[in-house]
N, C-alpha and C positions, 0 to 999 in steps of 0.2 A: 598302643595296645588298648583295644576293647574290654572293658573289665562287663563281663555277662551277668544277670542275676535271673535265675529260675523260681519261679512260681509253680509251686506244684509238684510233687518227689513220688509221684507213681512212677508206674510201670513203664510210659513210656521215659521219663527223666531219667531211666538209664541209660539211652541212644546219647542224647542231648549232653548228658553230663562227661559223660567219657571220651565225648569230642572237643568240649569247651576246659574240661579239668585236668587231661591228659596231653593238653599240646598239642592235637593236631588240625588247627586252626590257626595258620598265620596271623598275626596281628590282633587273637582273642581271646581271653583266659576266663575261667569261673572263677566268680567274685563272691559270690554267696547265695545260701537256698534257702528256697522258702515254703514251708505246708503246713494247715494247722491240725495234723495230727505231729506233734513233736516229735515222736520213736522215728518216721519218716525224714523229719529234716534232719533230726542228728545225725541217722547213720549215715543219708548222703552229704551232709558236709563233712563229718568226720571222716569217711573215705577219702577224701579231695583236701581237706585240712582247709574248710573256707567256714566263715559264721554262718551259722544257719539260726533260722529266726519263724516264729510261729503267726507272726504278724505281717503282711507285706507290706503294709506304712509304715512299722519299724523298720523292715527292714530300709527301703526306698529311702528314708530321711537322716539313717545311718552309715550308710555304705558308699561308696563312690560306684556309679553304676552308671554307665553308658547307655548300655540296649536290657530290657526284660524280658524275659521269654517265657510265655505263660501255658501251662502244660496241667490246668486243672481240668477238671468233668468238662464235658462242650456246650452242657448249659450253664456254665461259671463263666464263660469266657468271653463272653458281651459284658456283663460287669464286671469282671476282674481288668478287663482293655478299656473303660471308658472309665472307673476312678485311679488306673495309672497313668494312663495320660497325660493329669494334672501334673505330671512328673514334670513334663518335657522331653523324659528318653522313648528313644525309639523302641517299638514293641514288634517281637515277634509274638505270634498266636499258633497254635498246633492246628492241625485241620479236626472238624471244621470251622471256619472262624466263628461260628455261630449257628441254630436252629431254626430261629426265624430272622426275615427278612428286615423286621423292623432294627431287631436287634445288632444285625450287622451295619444298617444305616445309619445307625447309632454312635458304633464303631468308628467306623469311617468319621464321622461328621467329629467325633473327639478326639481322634486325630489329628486332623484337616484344623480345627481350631487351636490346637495345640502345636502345630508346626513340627510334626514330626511326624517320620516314617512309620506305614504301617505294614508291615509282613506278615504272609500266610503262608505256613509250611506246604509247601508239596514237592519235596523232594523227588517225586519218581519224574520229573520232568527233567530232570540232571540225569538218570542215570545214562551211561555212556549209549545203548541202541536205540534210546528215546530222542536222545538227542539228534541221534543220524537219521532216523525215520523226520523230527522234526524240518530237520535241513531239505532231506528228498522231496518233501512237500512244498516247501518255501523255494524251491527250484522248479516248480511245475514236474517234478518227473511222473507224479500220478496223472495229469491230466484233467480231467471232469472224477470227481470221487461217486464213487456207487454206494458202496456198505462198511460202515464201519463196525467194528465188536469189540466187547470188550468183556471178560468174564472172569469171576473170582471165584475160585469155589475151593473153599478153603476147611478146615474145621475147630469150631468153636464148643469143644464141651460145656455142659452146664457147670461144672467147675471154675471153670474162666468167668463165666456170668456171674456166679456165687462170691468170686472175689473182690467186689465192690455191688455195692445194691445198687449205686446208680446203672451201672450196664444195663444196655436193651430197657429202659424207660423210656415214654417218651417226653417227660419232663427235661430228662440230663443227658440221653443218649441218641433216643431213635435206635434204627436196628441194623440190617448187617447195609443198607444203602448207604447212610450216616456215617459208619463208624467205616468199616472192614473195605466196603469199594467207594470211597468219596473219591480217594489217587486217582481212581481208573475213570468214575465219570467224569471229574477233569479233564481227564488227559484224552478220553474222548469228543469233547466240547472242544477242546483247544486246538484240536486236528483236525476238526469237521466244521467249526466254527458255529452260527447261532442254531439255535434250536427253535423249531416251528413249534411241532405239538409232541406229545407224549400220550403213549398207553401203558398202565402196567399191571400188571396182578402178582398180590403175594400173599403168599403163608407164615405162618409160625410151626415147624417141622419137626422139629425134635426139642427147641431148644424154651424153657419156661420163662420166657420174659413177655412184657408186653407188645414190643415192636415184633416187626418180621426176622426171621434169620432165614429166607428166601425170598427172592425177588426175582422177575422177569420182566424187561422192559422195549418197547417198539418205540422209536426216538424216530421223526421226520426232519430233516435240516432244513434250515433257510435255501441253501443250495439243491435242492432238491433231491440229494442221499440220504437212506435209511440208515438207522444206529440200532443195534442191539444191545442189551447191556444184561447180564446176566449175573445173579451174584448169590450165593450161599456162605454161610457158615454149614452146613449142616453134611458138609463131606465126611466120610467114615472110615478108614481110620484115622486119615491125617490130609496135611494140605496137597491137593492139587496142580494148582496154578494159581497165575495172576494173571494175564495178558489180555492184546490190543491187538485186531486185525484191522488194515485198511488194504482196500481194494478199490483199485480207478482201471479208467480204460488203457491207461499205460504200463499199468504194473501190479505188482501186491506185495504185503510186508506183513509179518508174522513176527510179534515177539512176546513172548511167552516166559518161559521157567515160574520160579515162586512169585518174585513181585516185577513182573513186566523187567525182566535182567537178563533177558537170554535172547538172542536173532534166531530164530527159529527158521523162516524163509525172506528173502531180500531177491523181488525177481521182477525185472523192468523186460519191457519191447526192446528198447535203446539201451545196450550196456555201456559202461564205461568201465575202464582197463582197470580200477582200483574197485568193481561190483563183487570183481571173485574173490576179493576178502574182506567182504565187509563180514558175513558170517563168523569167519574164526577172530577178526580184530574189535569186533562191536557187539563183545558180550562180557557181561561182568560178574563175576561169583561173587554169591549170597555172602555177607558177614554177618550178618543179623536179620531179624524179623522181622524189624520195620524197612527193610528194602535195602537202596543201595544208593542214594544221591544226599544223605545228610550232607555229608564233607562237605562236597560241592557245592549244597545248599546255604550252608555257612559261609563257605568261601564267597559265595556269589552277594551274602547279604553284609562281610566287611568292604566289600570292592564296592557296592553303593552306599553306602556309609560313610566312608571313609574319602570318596573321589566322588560323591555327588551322583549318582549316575541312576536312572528309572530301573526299578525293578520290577521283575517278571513276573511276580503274583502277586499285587498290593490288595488292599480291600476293596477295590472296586471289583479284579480279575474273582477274588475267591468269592465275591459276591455272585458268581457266573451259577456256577458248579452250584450253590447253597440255592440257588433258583432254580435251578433245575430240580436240584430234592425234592425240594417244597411242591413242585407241580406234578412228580411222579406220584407223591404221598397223597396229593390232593385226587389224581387219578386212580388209586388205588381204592381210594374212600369212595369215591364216586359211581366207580365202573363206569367212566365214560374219557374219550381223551379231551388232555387238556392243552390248550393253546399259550403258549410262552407271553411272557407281559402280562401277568393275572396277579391278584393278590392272593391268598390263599383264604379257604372258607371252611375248609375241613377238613386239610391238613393237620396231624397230630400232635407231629414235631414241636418241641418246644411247651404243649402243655398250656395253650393261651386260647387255641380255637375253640 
């Protein structure tokens, strides 16, 4: 058994904790939590009946702990992974593993000295029609890829922002690119693979923070397909969608609902005799609001853990998607496109340029 410890008892630590405190994680349990607002760790370890600690060096040098999963602000989370480290336990990190570039290489490299795994949340690549979409691709069923999309348009009242002052900074946050569609540009990079250059342009709409809570972005691939990436908070009265289109010369794939959970269309030149139910078989209903592949996400990080075995988004992978940010932010500032393999200059992210 994996004894867990959580770093960090917001909003998102109710996903995380109710999979790790609740049992339904083979071979993983919540061991203890940790945030320095106290009222925070009490009630979620008193909920789960685990110590909860205001300190996460007390906690780490008191508790039996395996793996840490650090679920603070996303500009805590380069420093909160590189003086755990010094543990020796395996770290998971929430998306995004970090704001800037240094910072994640930072990561990684205290890691990598420390002998231990590092994992980056992104769940929406488990959930079950991402996964089959993955497979079609990895079988050549698209062929040469044309255009890929991806679009979030979701609603984020000023309320939600209000609930922590770090939101939509860009010291601790960034905006709805960073926070709200990080999953989806992921999972668009991961299916279209590198990125050439980028153009983007964005607003602040309705919502009073400093970052954007709209974005629109023109993405050129190394392969020579176009990416669209499109992303709001600023939908009215409530959420939208989540999804991902890809389009090649052999086929198209649509999947959509709230967080990329639903097969929307699944349409090849070449059928095969199991095509007419991928639809009804390869779609997954919403439990919650951060998506649909935790479980699996956990599952997937006891089985390398446990058996040794390469995981699917370590900090090199989440370093992908956090480079990609960084050069649409720096496009944005710019008004000009920017070409991939850049450092950033004035990009806002992180509060250091």
């Amino acid at each position: 058994m994996l004894n867990f410890a959580l770093v960090g008892c917001g909003r998102i630590a109710k996903r995380h904790s109710e999979l790790l405190g609740l049992g339904k994680i083979n071979g993983a349990r919540l061991a203890s939590v940790c945030d320095i607002d106290a009222v925070k760790a009490r009630d979620l370890g008193e909920l789960f009946s685990v110590p909860y600690f205001t300190d996460m060096h007390a906690m780490m040098s008191q508790e039996n702990i395996d793996v840490v999963v650090v679920l603070t602000e996303s500009g805590n989370h380069a420093r909160n992974v590189v003086e755990l480290a010094g543990y020796g336990k395996h770290i998971v990190v929430e998306k995004p593993m970090a704001l800037t570039l240094d910072d994640a290489d930072n990561m990684i490299k205290a890691c990598d000295i420390a002998g231990i795994k590092l994992f980056v949340v992104k769940q929406n690549r488990f959930n079950v029609p991402v996964v089959k979409l993955r497979e079609a691709l990895d079988e050549g069923r698209f062929g040469k890829l044309i255009l890929g999309t991806v679009r979030v348009r979701w609603c984020r009242t000023q309320e939600y922002y209000d609930q922590a002052s770090w939101r939509g900074t860009w010291a601790m946050d960034g905006g709805v690119l960073t926070n709200q569609a990080s999953h989806h540009v992921d999972l668009l990079e991961w299916m279209f693979g590198e990125v050439e250059s980028v153009f983007a342009k964005s607003i602040t709409a309705l919502a009073k923070i400093e970052a954007e809570d709209t974005a629109v972005v023109t993405l050129k691939f190394r392969s020579g397909a176009l990416g669209i990436i499109e992303a709001t908070t600023a939908v009215r009265p409530k959420d939208l969608e989540g999804s991902i289109s890809v389009l090649g010369e052999f086929g198209s794939v649509e999947i959509g609902g709230f967080a990329v959970n639903k097969m929307n269309l699944w349409s090849f030149i070449e059928t095969t005799k199991s095509d007419s139910e991928v639809l009804e078989k390869y779609s997954v209903n919403p439990p919650n609001v951060y998506g649909f592949g935790h479980q699996a996400y956990y599952e997937h990080v006891v089985d390398c853990i446990k058996n040794n075995r390469r995981h699917l988004v370590d900090g090199l992978e989440g370093r992908k998607s956090l480079e990609l940010i960084n050069a649409i932010y720096e496009s944005i500032e710019t008004g000009k496109e920017v070409n991939m393999r850049f450092r950033p200059r004035y990009c806002k992210l992180g509060g250091v340029h």
